[in-house]
The first five atom37 places (N, CA, C, CB, O) and aatype in JSON, in Angstrom:
{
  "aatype": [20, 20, 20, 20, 20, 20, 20, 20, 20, 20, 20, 20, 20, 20, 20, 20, 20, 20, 20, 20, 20, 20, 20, 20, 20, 20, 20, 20, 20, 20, 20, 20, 20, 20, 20, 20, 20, 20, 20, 20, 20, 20, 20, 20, 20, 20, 20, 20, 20, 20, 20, 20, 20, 20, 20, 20, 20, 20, 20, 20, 20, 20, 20, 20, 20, 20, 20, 20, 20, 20, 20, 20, 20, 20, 20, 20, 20, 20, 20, 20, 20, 20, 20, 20, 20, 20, 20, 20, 20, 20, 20, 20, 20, 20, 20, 20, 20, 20, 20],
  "atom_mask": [
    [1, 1, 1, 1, 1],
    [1, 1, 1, 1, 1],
    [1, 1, 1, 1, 1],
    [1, 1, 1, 1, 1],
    [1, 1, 1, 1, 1],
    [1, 1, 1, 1, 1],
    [1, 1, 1, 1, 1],
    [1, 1, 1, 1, 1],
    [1, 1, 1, 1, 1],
    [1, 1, 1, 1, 1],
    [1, 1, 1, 1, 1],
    [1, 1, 1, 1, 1],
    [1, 1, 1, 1, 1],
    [1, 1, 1, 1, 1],
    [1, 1, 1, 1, 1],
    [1, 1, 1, 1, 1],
    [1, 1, 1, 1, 1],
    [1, 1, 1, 1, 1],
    [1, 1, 1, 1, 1],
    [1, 1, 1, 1, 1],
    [1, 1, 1, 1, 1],
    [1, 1, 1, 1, 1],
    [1, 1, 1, 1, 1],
    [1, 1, 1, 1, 1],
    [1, 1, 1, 1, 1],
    [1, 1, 1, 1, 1],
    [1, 1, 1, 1, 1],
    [1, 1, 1, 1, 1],
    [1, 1, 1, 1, 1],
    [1, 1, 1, 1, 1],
    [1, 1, 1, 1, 1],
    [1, 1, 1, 1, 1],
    [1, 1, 1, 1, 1],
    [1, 1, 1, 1, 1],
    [1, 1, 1, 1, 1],
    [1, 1, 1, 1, 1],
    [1, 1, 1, 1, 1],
    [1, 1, 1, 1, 1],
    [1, 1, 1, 1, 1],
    [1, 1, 1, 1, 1],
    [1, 1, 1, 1, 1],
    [1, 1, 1, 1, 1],
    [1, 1, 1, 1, 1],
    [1, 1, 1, 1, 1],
    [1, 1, 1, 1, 1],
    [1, 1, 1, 1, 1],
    [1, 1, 1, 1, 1],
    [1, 1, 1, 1, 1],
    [1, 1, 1, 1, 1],
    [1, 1, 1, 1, 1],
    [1, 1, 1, 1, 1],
    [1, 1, 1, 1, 1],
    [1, 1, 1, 1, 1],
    [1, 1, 1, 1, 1],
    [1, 1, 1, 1, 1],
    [1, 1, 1, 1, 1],
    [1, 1, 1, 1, 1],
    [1, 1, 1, 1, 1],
    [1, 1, 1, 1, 1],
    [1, 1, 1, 1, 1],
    [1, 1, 1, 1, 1],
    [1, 1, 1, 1, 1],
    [1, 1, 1, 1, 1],
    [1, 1, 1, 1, 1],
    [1, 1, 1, 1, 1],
    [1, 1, 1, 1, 1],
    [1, 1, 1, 1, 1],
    [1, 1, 1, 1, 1],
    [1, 1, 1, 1, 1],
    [1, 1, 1, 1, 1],
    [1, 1, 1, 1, 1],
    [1, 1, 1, 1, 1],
    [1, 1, 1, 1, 1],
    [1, 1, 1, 1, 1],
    [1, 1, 1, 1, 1],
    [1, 1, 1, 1, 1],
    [1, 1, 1, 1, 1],
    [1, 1, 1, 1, 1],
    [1, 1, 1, 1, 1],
    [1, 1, 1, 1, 1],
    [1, 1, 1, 1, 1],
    [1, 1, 1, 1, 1],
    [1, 1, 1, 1, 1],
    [1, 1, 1, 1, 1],
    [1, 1, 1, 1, 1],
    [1, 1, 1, 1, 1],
    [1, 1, 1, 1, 1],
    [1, 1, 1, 1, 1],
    [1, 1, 1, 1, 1],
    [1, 1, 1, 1, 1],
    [1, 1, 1, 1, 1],
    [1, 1, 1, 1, 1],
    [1, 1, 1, 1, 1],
    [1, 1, 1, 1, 1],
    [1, 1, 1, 1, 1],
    [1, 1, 1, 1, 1],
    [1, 1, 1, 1, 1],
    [1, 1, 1, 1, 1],
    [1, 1, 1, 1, 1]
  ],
  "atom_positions": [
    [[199.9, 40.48, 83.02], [198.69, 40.03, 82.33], [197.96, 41.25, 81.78], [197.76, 39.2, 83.29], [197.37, 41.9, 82.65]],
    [[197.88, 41.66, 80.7], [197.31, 42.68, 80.4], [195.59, 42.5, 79.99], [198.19, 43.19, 79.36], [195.12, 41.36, 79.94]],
    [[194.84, 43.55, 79.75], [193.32, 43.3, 79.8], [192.52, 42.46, 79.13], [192.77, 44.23, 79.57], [191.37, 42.14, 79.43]],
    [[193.17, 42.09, 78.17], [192.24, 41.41, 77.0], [192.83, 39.77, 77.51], [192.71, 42.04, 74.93], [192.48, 38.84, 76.77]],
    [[193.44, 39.52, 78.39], [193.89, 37.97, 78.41], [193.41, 37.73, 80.28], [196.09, 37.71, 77.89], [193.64, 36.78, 81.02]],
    [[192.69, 39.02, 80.55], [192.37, 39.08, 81.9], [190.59, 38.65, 81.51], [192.82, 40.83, 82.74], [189.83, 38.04, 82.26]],
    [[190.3, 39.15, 80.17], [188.9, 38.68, 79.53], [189.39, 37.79, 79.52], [188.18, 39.09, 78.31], [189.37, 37.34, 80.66]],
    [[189.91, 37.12, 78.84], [189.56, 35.46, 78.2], [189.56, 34.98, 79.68], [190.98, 34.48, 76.94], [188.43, 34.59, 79.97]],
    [[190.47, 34.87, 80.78], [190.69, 33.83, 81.75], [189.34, 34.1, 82.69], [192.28, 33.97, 82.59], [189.09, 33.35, 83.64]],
    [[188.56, 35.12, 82.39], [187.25, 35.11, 83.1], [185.97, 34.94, 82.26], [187.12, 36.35, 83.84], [184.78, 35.09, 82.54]],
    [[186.66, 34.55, 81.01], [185.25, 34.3, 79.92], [184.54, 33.38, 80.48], [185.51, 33.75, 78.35], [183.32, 33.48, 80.42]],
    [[185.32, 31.98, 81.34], [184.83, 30.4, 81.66], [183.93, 30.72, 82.59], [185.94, 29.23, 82.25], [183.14, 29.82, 82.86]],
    [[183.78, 32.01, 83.33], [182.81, 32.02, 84.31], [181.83, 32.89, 84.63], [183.28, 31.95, 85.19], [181.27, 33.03, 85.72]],
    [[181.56, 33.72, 83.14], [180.63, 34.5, 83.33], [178.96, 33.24, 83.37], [180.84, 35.78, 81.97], [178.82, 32.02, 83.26]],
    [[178.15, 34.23, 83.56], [177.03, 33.63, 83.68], [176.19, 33.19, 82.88], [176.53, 34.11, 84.19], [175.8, 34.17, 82.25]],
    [[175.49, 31.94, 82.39], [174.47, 31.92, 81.45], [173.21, 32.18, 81.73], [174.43, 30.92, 80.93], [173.0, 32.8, 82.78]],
    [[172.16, 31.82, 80.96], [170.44, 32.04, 81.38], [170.83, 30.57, 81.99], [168.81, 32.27, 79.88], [171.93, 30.03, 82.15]],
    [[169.68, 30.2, 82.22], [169.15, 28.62, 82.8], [169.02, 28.17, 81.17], [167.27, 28.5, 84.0], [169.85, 27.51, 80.54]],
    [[167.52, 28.82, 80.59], [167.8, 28.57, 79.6], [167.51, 29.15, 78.15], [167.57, 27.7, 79.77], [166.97, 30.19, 78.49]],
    [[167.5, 29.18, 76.9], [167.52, 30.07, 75.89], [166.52, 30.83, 75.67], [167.74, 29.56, 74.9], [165.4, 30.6, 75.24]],
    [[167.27, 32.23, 76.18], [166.13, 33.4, 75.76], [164.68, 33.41, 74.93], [166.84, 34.27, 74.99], [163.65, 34.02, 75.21]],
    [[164.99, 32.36, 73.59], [163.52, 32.45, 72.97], [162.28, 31.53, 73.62], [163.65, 31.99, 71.43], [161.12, 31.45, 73.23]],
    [[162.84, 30.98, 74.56], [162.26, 29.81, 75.35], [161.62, 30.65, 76.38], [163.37, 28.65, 75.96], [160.39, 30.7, 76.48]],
    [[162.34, 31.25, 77.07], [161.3, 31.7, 78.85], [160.59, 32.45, 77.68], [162.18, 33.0, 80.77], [160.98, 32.58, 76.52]],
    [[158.97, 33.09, 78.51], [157.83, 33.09, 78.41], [157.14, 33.38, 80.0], [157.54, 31.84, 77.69], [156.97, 32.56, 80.91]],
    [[156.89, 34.5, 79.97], [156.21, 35.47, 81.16], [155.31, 35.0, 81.52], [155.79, 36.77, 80.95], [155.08, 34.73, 82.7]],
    [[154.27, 34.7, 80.18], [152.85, 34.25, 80.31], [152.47, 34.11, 78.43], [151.74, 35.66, 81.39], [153.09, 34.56, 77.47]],
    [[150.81, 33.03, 78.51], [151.18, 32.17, 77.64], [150.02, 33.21, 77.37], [151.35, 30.48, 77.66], [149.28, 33.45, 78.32]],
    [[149.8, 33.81, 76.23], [148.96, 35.07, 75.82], [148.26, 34.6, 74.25], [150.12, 36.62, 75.7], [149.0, 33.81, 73.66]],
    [[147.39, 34.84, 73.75], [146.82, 35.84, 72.49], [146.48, 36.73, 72.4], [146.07, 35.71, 71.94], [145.68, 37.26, 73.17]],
    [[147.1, 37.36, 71.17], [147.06, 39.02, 70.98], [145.55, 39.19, 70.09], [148.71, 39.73, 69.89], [145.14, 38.8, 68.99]],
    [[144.96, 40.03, 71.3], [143.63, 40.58, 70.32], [144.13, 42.31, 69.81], [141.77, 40.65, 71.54], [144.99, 42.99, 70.37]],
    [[143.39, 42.64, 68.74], [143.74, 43.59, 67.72], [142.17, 43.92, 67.46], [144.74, 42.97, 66.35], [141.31, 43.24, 66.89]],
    [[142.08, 45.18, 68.05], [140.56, 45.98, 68.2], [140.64, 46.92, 66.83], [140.38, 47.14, 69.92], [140.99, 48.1, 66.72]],
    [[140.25, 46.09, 65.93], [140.75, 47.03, 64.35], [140.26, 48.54, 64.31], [139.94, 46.28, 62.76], [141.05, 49.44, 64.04]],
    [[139.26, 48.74, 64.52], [138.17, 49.68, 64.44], [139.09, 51.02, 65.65], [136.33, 48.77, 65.1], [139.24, 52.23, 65.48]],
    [[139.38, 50.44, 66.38], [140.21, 51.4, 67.11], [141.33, 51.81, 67.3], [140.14, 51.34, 67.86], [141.62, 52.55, 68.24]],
    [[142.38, 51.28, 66.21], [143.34, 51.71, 65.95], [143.71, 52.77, 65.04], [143.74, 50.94, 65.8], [142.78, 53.02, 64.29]],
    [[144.57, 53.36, 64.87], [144.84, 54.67, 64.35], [146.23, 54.46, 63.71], [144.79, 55.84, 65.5], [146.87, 55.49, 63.48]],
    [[146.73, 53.4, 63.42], [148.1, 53.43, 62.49], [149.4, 53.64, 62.97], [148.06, 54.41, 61.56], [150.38, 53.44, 62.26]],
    [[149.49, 54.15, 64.42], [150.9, 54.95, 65.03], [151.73, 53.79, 64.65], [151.01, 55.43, 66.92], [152.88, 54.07, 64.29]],
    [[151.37, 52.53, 64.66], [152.69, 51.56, 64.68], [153.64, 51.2, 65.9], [153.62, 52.13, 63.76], [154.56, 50.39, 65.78]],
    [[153.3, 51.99, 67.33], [154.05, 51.89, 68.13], [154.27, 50.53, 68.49], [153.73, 52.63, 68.97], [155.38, 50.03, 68.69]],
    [[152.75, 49.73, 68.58], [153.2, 48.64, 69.03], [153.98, 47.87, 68.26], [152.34, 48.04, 69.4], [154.53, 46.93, 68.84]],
    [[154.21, 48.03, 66.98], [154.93, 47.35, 65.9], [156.97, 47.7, 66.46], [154.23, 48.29, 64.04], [158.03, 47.08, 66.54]],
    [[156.37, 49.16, 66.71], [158.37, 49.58, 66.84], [158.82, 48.9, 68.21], [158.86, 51.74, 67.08], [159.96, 48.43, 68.25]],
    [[158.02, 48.82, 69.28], [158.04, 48.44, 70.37], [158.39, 47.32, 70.75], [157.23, 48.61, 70.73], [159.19, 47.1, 71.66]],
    [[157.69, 46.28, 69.89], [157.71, 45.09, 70.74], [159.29, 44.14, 70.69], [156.38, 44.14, 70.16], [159.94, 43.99, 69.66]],
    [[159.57, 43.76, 71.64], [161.16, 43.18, 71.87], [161.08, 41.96, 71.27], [161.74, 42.97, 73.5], [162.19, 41.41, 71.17]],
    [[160.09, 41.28, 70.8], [160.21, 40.15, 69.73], [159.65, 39.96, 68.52], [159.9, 39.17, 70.17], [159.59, 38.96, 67.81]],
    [[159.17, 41.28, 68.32], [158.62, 41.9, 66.68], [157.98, 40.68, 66.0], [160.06, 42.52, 65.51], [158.39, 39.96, 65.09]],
    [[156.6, 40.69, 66.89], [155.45, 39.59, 66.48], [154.51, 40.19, 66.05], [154.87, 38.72, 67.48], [153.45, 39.81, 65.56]],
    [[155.11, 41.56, 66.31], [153.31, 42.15, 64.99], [154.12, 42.79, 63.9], [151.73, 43.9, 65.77], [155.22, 43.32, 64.1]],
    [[153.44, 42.68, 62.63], [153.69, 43.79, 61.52], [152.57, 44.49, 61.32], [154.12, 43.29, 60.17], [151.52, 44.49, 61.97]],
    [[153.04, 45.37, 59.89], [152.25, 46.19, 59.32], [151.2, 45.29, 58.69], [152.96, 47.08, 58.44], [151.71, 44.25, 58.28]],
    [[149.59, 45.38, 58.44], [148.75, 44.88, 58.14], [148.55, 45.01, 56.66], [147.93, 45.2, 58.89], [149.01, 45.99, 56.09]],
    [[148.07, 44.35, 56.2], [147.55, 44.65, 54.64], [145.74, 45.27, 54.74], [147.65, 42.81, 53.56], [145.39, 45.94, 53.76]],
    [[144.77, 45.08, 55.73], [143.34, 45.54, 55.89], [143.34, 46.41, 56.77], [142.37, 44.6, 56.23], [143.77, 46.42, 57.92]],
    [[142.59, 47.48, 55.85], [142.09, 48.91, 56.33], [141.23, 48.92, 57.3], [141.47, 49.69, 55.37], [140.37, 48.09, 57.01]],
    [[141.02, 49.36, 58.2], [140.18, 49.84, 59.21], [139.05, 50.82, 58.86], [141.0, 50.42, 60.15], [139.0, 51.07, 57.66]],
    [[138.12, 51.44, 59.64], [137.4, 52.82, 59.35], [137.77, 53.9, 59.6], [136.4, 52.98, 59.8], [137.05, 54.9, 59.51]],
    [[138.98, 53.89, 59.96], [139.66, 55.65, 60.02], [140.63, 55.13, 58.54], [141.04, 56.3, 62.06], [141.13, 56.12, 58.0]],
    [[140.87, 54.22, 58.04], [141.89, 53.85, 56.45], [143.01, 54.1, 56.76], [141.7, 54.72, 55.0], [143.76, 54.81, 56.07]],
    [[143.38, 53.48, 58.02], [144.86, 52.99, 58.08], [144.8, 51.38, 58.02], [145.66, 53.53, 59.56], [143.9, 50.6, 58.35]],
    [[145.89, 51.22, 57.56], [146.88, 49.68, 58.04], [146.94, 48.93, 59.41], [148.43, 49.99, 57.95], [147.7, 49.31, 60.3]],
    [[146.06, 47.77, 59.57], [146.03, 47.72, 61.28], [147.45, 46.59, 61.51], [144.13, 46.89, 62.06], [147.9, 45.83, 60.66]],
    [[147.98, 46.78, 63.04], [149.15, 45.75, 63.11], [148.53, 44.29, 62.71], [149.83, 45.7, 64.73], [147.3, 44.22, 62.71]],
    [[149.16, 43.31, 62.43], [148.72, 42.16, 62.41], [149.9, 40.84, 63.24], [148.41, 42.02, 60.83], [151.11, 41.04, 63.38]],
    [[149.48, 40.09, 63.5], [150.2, 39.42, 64.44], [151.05, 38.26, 63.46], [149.12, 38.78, 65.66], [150.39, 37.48, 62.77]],
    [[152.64, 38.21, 63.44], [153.51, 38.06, 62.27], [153.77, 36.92, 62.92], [154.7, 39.1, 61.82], [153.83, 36.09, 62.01]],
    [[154.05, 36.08, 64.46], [154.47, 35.34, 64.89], [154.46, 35.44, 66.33], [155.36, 35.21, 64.34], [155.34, 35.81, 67.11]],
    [[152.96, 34.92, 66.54], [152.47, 34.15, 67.87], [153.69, 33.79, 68.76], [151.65, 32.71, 67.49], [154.33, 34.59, 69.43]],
    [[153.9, 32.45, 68.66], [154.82, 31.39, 69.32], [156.1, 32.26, 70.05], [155.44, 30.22, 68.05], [156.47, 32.02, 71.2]],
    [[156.8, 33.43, 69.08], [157.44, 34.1, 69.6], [157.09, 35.08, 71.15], [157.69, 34.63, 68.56], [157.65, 35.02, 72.25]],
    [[156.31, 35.67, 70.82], [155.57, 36.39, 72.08], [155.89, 35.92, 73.29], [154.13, 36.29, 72.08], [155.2, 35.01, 73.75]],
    [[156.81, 36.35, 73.9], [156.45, 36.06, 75.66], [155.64, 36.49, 76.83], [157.33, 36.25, 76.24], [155.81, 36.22, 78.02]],
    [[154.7, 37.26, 76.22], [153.75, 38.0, 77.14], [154.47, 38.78, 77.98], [152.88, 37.15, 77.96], [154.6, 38.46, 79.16]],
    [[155.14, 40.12, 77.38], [155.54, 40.88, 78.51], [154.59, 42.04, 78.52], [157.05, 41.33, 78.45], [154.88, 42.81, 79.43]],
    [[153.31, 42.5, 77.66], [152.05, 43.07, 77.61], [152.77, 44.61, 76.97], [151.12, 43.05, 79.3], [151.91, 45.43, 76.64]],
    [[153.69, 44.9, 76.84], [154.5, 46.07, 76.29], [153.72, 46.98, 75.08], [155.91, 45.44, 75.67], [153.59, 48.19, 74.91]],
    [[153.28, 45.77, 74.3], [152.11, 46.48, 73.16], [150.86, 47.26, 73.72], [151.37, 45.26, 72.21], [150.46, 48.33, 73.25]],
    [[150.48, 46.8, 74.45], [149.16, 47.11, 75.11], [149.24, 48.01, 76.28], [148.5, 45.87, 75.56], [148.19, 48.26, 76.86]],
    [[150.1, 48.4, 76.6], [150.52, 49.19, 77.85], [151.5, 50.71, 76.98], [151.75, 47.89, 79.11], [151.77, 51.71, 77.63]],
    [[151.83, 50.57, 75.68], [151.67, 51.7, 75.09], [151.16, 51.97, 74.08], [152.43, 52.12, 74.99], [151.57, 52.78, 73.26]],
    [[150.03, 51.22, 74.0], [149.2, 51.93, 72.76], [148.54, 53.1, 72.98], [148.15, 51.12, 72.22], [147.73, 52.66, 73.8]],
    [[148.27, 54.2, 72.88], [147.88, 55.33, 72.91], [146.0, 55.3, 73.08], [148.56, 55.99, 71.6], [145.34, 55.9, 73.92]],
    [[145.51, 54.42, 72.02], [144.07, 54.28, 71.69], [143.89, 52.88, 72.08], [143.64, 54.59, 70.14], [143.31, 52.34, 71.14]],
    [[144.19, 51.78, 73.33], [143.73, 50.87, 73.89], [143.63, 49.94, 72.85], [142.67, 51.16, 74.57], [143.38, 48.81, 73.27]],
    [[143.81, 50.07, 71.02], [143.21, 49.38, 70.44], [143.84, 47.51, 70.34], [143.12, 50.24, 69.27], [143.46, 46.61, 69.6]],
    [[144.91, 47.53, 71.44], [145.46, 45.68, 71.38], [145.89, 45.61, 73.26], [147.58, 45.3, 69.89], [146.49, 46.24, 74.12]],
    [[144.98, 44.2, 73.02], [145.53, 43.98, 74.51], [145.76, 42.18, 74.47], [144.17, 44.62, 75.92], [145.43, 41.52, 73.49]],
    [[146.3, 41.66, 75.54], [146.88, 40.56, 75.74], [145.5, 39.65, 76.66], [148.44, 40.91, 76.55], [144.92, 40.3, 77.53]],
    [[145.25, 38.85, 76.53], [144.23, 37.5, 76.8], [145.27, 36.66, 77.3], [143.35, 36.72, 75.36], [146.35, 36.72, 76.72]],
    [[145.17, 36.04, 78.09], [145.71, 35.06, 78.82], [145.4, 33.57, 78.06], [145.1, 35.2, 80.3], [144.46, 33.56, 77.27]],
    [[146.03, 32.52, 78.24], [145.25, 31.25, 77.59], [145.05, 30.55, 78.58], [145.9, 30.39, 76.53], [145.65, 30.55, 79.65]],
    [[143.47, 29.43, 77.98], [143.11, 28.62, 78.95], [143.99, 27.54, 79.4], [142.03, 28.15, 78.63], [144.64, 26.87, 78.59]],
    [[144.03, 27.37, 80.63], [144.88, 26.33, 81.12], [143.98, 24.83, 80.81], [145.23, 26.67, 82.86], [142.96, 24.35, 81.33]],
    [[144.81, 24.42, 79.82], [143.76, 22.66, 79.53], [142.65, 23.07, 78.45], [142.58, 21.92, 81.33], [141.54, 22.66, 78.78]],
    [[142.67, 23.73, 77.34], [142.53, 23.85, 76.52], [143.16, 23.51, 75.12], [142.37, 24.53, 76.82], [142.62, 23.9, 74.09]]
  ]
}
């Protein structure tokens, strides 16, 4: 039996999720965006593992581009934006339960 037919006969039993990746969800969040205190780095833009913020079209008071939030629903709240932004300027809000 050589290697590649030793893959297939163990393909039937590797493991799946429960269920589809775009589905689980850490926590059910809105992204606030502190315009005034951002500075343009973009990190949270390169960062985030489900690329829900882009580049902004409105200037701030230092006259950069602030992130803007491209797609909510995607977001799983893993807080990754906000835990490396450099200048605090985005953090994660929790949502009301029964709201």
């Amino acid at each position: 039996m050589t290697v590649s037919t030793k893959w297939q006969a163990n393909a039937s039993r590797i493991r799946r999720p429960v269920s589809e990746p775009q589905k689980l969800k850490l926590r059910d969040v809105d992204i606030v965006v502190l315009d005034d205190r951002c500075k343009g780095c973009g990190i949270c833009i390169e960062f985030c593992p489900k690329k829900v913020l882009e580049q902004g079209v409105k200037l701030n008071l230092r006259g950069v581009y602030v992130p803007r939030i491209k797609d909510l629903v995607s977001c799983v709240g893993c807080g990754l934006c906000e835990e490396l932004c450099p200048d605090f300027a985005i953090f994660l809000v929790d949502k009301k339960k029964g709201s």
